[in-house]
C-alpha positions in Angstrom: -87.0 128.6 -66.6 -88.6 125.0 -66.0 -92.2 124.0 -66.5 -92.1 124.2 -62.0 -91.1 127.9 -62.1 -93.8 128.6 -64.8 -96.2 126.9 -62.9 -95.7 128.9 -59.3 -95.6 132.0 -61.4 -98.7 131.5 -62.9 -100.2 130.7 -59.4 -98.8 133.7 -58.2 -100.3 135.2 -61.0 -103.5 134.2 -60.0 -103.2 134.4 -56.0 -102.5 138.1 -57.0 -105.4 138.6 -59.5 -107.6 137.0 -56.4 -106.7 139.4 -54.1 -107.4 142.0 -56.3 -110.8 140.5 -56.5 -111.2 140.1 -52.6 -110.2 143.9 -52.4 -112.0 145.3 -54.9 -115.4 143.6 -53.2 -114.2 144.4 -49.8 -114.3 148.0 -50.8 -117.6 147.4 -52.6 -119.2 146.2 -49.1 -117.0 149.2 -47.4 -118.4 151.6 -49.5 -122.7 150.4 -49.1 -122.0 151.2 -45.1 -124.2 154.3 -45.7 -127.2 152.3 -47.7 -126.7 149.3 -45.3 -127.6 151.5 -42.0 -130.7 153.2 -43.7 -132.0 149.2 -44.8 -131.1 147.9 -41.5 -128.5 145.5 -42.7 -125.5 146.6 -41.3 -124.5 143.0 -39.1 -124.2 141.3 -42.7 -122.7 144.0 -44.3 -119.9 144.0 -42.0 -119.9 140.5 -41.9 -119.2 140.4 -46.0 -116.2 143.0 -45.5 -114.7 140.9 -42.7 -115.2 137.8 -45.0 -113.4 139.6 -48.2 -110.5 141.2 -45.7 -109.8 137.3 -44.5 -110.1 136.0 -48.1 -107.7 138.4 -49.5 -105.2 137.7 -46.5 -105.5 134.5 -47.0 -104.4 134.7 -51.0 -101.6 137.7 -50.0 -100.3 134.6 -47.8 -100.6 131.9 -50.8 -99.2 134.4 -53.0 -95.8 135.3 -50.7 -95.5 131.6 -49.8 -95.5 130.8 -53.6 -92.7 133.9 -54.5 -90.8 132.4 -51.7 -90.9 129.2 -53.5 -89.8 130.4 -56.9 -86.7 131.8 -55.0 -85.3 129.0 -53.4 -86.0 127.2 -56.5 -84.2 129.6 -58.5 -81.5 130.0 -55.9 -81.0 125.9 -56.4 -80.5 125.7 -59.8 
């Protein structure tokens, strides 16, 4: 394995430990839908899951782009 392969596999590494960061406060903002009604605040508290559900698309995208990249480098050498 070359110092490129360990390189996109550590940035898929990452790319994968962001989504699970993007979910994990999407579900956080999903789950204060109850509180955010009673304080009024719903607008930004869907506007936060939106953000998270976008940001974690975006890294699921970085993240498949990048596997895909391992294997036609792999499938090269």
């Amino acid at each position: 394995m070359g110092a490129m392969q360990i390189l996109l596999v550590l940035g898929v590494v990452a790319a994968a430990g962001l989504v699970l960061f993007a979910l994990a406060r999407g579900l956080f903002y999903f789950a204060q839908g109850h509180r955010a009604a009673i304080e009024g605040t719903v607008e930004q508290n869907q506007a936060m899951q939106n953000k998270m559900m976008m940001a974690r698309v975006k890294w699921q995208a970085i993240a498949i782009i990048l596997v895909m990249i391992i294997g036609v480098t792999a499938a090269a050498s």
